[in-house]
ZAVOTI-511093 format. One record per residue (C-alpha): residue in three letters; x, y, z. Coordinates in pm, whole numbers, padded with zeros to 5 digits, always signed. Layout:
AlaXYZ;...
END
This chain:
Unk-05449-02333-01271;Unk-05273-02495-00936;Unk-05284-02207-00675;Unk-04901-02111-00540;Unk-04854-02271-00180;Unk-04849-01925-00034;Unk-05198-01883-00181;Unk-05300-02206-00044;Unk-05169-02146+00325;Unk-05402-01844+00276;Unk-05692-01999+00167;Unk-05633-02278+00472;Unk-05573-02086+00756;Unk-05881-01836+00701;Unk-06103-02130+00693;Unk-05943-02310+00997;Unk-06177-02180+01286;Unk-06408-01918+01120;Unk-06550-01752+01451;Unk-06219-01780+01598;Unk-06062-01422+01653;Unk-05825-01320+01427;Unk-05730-00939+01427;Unk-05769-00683+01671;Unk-05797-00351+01605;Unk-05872-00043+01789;Unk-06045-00277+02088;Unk-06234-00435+01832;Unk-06199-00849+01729;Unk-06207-00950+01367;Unk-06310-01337+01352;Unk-06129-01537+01040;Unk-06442-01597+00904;Unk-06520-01222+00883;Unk-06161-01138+00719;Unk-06224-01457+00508;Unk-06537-01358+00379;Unk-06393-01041+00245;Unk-06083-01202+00120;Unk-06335-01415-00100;Unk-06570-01071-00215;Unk-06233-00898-00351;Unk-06055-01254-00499;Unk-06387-01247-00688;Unk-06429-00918-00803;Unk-06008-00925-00915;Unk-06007-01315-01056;Unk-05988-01252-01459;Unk-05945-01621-01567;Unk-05580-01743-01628;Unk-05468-01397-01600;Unk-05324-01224-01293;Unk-05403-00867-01282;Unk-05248-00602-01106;Unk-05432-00469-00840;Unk-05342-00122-00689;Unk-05393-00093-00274;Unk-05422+00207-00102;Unk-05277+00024+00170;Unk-05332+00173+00558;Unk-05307-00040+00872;Unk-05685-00131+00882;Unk-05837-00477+00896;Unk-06035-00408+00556;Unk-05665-00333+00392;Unk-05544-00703+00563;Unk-05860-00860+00423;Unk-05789-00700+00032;Unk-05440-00791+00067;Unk-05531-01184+00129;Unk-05794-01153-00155;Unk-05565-01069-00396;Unk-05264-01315-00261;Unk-05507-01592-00251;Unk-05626-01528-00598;Unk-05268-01494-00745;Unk-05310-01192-00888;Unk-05045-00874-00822;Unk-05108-00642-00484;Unk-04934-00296-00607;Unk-04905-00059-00311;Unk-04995+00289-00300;Unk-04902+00485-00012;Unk-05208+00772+00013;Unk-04993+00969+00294;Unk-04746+01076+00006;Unk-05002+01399-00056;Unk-05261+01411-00354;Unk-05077+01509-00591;Unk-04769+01252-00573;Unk-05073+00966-00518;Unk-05221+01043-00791;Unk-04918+01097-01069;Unk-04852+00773-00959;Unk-05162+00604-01015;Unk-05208+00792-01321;Unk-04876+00674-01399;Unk-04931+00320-01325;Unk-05246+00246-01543;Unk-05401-00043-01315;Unk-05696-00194-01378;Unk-05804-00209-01032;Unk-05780+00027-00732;Unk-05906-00061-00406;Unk-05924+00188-00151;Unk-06102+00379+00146;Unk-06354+00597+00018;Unk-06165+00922+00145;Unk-05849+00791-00042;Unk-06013+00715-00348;Unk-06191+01013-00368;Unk-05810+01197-00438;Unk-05796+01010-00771;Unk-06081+01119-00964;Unk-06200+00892-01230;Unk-05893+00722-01341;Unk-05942+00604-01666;Unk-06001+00212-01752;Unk-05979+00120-01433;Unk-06207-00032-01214;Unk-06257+00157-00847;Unk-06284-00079-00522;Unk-06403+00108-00267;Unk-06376-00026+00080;Unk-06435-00001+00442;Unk-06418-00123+00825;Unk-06803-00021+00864;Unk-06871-00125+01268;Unk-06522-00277+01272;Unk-06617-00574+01038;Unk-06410-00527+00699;Unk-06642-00502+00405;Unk-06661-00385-00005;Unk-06895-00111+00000;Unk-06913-00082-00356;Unk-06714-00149-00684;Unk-06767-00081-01069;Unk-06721-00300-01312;Unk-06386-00487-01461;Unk-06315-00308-01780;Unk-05987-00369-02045;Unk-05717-00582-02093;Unk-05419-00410-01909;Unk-05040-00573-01810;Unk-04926-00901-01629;Unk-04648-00974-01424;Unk-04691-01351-01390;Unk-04567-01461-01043;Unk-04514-01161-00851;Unk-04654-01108-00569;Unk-04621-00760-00436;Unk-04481-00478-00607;Unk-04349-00315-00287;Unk-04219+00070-00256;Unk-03897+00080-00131;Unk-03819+00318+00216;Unk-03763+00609-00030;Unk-03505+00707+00196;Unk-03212+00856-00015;Unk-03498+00929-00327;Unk-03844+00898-00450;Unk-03965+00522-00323;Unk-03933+00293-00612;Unk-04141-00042-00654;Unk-03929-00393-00654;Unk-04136-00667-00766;Unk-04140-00944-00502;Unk-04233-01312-00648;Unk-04473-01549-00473;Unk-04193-01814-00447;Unk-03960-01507-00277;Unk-04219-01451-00004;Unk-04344-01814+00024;Unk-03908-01850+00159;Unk-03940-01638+00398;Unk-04291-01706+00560;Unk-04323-02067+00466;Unk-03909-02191+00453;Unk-03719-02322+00185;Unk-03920-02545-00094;Unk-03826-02905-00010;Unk-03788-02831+00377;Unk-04100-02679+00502;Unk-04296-02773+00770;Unk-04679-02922+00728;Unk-04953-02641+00743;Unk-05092-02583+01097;Unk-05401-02775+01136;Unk-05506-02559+01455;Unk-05489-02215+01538;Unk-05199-02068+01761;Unk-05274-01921+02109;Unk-05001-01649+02142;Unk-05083-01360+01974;Unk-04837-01140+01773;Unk-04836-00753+01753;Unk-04797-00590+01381;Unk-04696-00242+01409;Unk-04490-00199+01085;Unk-04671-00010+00800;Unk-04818-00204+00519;Unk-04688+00018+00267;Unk-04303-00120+00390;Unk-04238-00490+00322;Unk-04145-00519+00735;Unk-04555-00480+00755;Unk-04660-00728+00483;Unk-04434-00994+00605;Unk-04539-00983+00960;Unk-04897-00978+00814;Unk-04790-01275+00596;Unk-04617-01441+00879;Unk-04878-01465+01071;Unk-05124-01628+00836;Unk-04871-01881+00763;Unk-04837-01939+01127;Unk-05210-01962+01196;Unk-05131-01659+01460;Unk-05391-01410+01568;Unk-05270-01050+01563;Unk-05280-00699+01689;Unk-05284-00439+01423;Unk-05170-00105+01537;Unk-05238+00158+01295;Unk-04917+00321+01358;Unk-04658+00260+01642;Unk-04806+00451+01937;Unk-04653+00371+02259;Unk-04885+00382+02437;Unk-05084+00119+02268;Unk-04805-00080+02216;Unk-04707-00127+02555;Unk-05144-00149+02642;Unk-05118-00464+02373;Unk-04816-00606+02560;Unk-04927-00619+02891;Unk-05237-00795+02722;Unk-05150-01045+02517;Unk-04788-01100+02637;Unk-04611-01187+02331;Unk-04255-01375+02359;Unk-04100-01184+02100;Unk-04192-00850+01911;Unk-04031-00646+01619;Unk-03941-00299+01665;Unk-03721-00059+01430;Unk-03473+00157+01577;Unk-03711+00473+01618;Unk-03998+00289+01784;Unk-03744+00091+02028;Unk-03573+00421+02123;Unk-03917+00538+02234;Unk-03974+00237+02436;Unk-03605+00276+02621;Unk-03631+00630+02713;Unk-03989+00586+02813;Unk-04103+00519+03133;Unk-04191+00125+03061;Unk-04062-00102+03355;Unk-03938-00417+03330;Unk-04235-00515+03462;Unk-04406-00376+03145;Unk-04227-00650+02925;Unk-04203-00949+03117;Unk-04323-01193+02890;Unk-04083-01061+02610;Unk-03786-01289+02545;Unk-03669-01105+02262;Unk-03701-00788+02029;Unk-03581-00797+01653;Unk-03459-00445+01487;Unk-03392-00385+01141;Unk-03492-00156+00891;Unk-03217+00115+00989;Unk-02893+00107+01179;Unk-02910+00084+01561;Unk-02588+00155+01770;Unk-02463-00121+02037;Unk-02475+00145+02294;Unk-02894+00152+02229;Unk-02941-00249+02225;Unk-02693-00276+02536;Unk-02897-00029+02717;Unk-03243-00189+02622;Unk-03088-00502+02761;Unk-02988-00361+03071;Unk-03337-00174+03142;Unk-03566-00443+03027;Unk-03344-00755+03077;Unk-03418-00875+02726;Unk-03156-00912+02386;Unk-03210-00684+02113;Unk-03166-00908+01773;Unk-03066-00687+01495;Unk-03089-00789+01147;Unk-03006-00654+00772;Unk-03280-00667+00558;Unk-03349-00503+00184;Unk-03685-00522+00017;Unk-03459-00585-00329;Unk-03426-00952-00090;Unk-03784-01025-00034;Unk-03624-00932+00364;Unk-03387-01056+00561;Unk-03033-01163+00457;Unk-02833-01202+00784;Unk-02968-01126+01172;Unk-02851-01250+01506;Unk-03021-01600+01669;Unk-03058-01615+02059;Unk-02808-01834+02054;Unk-02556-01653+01841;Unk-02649-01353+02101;Unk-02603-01569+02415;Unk-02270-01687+02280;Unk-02169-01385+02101;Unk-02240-01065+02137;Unk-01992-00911+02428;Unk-01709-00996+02073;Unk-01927-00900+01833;Unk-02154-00610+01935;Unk-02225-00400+01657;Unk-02280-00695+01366;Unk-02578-00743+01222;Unk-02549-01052+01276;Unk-02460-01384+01019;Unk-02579-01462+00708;Unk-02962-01648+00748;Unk-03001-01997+00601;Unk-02958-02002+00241;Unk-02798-01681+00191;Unk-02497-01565+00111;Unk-02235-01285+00149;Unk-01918-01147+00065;Unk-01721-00803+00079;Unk-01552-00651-00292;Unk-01323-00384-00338;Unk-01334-00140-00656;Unk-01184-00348-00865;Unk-01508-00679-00769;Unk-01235-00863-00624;Unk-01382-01049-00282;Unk-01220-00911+00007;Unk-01050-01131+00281;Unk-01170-01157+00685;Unk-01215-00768+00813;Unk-01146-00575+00519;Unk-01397-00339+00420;Unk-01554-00297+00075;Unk-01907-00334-00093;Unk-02134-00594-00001;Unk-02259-00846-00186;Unk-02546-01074-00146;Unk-02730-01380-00245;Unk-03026-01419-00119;Unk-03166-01703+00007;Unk-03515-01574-00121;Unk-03417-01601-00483;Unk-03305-01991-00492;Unk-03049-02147-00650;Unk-03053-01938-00924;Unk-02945-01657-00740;Unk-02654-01415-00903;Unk-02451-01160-00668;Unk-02596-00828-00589;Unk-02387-00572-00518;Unk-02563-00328-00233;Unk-02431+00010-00180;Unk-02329-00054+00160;Unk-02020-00048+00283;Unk-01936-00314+00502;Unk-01677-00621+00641;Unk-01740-00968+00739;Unk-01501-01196+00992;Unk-01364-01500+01014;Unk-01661-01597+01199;Unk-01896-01465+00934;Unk-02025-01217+01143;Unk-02150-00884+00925;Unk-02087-00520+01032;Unk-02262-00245+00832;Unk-02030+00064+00834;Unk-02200+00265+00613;Unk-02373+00365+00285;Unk-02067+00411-00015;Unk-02333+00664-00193;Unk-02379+00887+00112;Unk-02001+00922+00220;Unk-01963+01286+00247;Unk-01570+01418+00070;Unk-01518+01727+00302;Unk-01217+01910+00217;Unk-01076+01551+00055;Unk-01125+01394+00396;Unk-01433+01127+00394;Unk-01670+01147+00657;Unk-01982+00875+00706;Unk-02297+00996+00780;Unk-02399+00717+01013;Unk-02074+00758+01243;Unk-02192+01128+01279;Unk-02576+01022+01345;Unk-02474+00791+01599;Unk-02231+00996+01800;Unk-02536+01266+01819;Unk-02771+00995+01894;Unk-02583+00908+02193;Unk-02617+01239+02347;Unk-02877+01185+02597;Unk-03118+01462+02495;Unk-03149+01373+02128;Unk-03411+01173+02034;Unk-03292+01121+01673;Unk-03078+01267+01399;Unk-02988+01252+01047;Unk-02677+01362+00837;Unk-02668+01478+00488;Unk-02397+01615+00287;Unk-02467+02009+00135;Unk-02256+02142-00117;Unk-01977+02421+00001;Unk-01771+02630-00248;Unk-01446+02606-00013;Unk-01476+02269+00063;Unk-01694+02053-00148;Unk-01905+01967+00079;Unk-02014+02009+00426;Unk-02189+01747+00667;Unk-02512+01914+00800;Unk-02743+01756+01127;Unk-03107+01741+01183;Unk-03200+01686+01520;Unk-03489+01552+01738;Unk-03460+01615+02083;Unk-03651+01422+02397;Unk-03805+01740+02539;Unk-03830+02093+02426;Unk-03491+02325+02516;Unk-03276+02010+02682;Unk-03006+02085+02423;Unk-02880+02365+02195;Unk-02645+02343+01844;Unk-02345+02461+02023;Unk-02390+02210+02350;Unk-02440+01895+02070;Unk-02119+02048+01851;Unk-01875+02020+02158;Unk-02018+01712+02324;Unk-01941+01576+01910;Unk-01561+01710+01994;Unk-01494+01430+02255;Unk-01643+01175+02004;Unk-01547+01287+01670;Unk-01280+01425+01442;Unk-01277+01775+01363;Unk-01354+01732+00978;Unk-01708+01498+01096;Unk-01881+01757+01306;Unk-02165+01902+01144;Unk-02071+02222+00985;Unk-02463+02325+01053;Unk-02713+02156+01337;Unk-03084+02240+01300;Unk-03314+02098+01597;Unk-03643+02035+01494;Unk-03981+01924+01671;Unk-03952+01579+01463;Unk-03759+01443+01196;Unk-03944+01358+00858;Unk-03932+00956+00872;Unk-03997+00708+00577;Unk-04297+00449+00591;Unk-04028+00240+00778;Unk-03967+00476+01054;Unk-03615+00597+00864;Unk-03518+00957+00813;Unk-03647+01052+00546;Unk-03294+01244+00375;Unk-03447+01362+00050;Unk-03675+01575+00271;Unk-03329+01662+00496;Unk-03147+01786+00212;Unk-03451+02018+00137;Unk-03484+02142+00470;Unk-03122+02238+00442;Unk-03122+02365+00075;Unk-03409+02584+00192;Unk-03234+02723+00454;Unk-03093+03114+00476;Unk-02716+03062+00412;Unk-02689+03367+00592;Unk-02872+03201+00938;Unk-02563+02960+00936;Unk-02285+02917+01178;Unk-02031+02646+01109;Unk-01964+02506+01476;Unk-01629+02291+01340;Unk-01442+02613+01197;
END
């Protein structure tokens, strides 16, 4: 069987310059020889003939992970990723639930999921920083296919329990490789720069950077989580021209106390993954002297949709600051009302989208984000349609209300759920994160929201905690928000907008 062209680049670039470094981690240098060689142990231990198994990955930042996730690309078969931070007992309903035939995993994770039945048990691990299979049992039973997906990636879980999208080979070979029919020759030498990867595996923002990389012949830092502190060490060292940070992690770096100095060789920073406000990018740019390049991203697309270029920023931004950008090569949008009708220049409504990951073949899908496009194409995301909050018949958007309190200068970062209220309906309610302990009380954030907001959007209820529950991703995590907040005494409660 011909191998995919994303299996291929793979296969190529891992046996380009085999003692050449290829991953840092924790100080340490993996050569792509070393990641290569695993790559090869776990394609051979997966490989069932003409078949393409699933294989479940209980995926952490770790160079072992990298190296099983390349094994199983480069064999074709189907990576399935587990997230073992959900807690025991979620990890293993879901494996249970899943019925793989492999599992691959670090010996403490694996050791969570008992015997599962029929299925085979990778166990793996980074022993003196060289990723290696420590031991494995023996392929057993005949089990499902997906033929040509790639990754079955969790969603951000944000609004529910994650769900898993199947993303095909061809959808991820678009966005690391370019279109079929337009993509440039594979690199015949390694590159020099050296990229920095601190977006969880478990999110597709992580396995695309990973996957970038390898079809970029890039070395790479892998940050097990994003640490500022070792983010701004792996700066200053390798000096990369551009790096990816989501709102949470480049709110860190803004408030911190980086210098410009810090970040000189950076030319650019991409966001995505969660709405950032034009107040945060434009102060970024002022501190640091470098554009912040937002983009709108799903992992139903296989990634990115529509994002801003430099040049699009240069030209731009001081009109449109706010957008998300315009609509990346190959993709297409449009704005509907109720009714599916397209909506003209400026109007808002649903969006739709076609992305340019799914081909010519590519139908509408209709997002649940509210949202208006203008005459220049430019996007603006206003808000989600299935969180709008009906308070007393008046409609208030949660992100409106998170950015207001995100602008406060004390708060770190916030979410805003809706919570059901007899009178009313329901009732907008406000986690918050603050920068340092005590630098801001309920009632000082409900009247600085008085100059900012109208009297039906300020949170009937504002509960500062020591940190927000976030999402793989870095998102607030709301299904854990609305818990905190059904939990909570009604009796405890003050309602700062009556």
């Amino acid at each position: 069987m011909t191998a995919h062209p994303l299996s291929r680049r793979i296969t190529d670039v891992l046996g380009l310059q085999p003692d050449a470094p290829a991953l840092e981690y924790d100080g340490q240098w993996v050569s792509w020889g070393e990641l290569r060689d695993m790559a090869d142990r776990v394609s051979s231990l997966v490989s069932a003939g003409d078949q393409q198994p699933q294989i479940g990955i209980m995926l952490r930042n770790r160079p072992a992970q990298v190296a099983t996730l390349l094994g199983v690309l480069q064999c074709g078969a189907t990576v399935v990723v587990i997230n073992p931070v959900r807690g025991y007992e979620r990890t293993k309903a879901d494996v249970d639930q899943l019925g793989l035939p492999f599992i691959v995993g670090e010996p403490d994770d694996l050791a969570m999921l008992g015997k599962p039945s029929d299925t085979t048990v990778v166990s793996i691990s980074d022993h003196d920083g060289e990723p290696k299979v420590v031991a494995a049992g023996e392929a057993r039973g005949r089990h499902d296919v997906r033929p040509g997906v790639a990754v079955r990636m969790l969603t951000s879980g944000t609004t529910g329990p994650p769900k898993r999208v199947d993303l095909t080979y061809d959808m991820l070979a678009h966005s690391v490789l370019g279109p079929e029919g337009d993509r440039p020759p594979a690199p015949t030498e390694l590159r020099r720069g050296v990229a920095i990867v601190n977006s969880p595996l478990v999110h597709i923002g992580g396995v695309f950077r990973i996957l970038q990389c390898l079809a970029e012949a890039r070395p790479f830092v892998l940050l097990e989580r994003f640490e500022l502190d070792r983010w701004a060490e792996a700066v200053r060292a390798h000096r990369p021209r551009a790096v990816s940070l989501v709102p949470t992690a480049l709110r860190m770096v803004l408030h911190s106390g980086l210098a410009r100095e810090d970040l000189a060789s950076i030319r650019a920073v991409t966001s995505g993954t969660a709405p950032l406000s034009a107040e945060d990018a434009d102060a970024f740019t002022e501190k640091y002297g470098i554009p912040v390049l937002t983009s709108y991203a799903a992992t139903e697309f296989g990634g990115g949709v529509a994002g801003w270029t430099l040049a699009d920023h240069q030209k731009y931004w001081q009109v449109k600051r706010g957008s998300v950008g315009r609509a990346n090569p190959g993709a297409q949008l449009r704005v509907v009302g109720d009714d599916g009708a397209p909506l003209g220049p400026d109007q808002v409504g649903l969006l739709e989208v076609k992305p340019g990951q799914l081909g010519a073949s590519a139908q509408w899908m209709r997002t649940t984000d509210m949202a208006r496009i203008d005459a220049d194409g430019f996007l603006w995301i206003i808000g989600r349609a299935d969180q709008a909050i009906i308070r007393g018949g008046f409609k208030v958007m949660p992100d409106d209300v998170r950015a207001a309190l995100e602008s406060h200068p004390a708060v770190a970062g916030a979410a805003v759920v809706g919570r059901h209220d007899e009178r009313l309906g329901e009732t907008p309610v406000a986690m918050v994160e603050l920068r340092e302990p005590a630098s801001a009380d309920p009632g000082a954030l409900a009247d600085f929201l008085r100059t900012r907001l109208a009297r039906y959007e300020i949170p009937a209820y504002i509960a500062i905690v020591a940190e927000l529950p976030r999402t793989p991703s870095g998102k607030p995590d709301l299904t854990a928000v609305r818990r905190f907040f059904a939990d909570t005494v009604a009796a405890t409660q003050s309602d700062h907008a009556e």
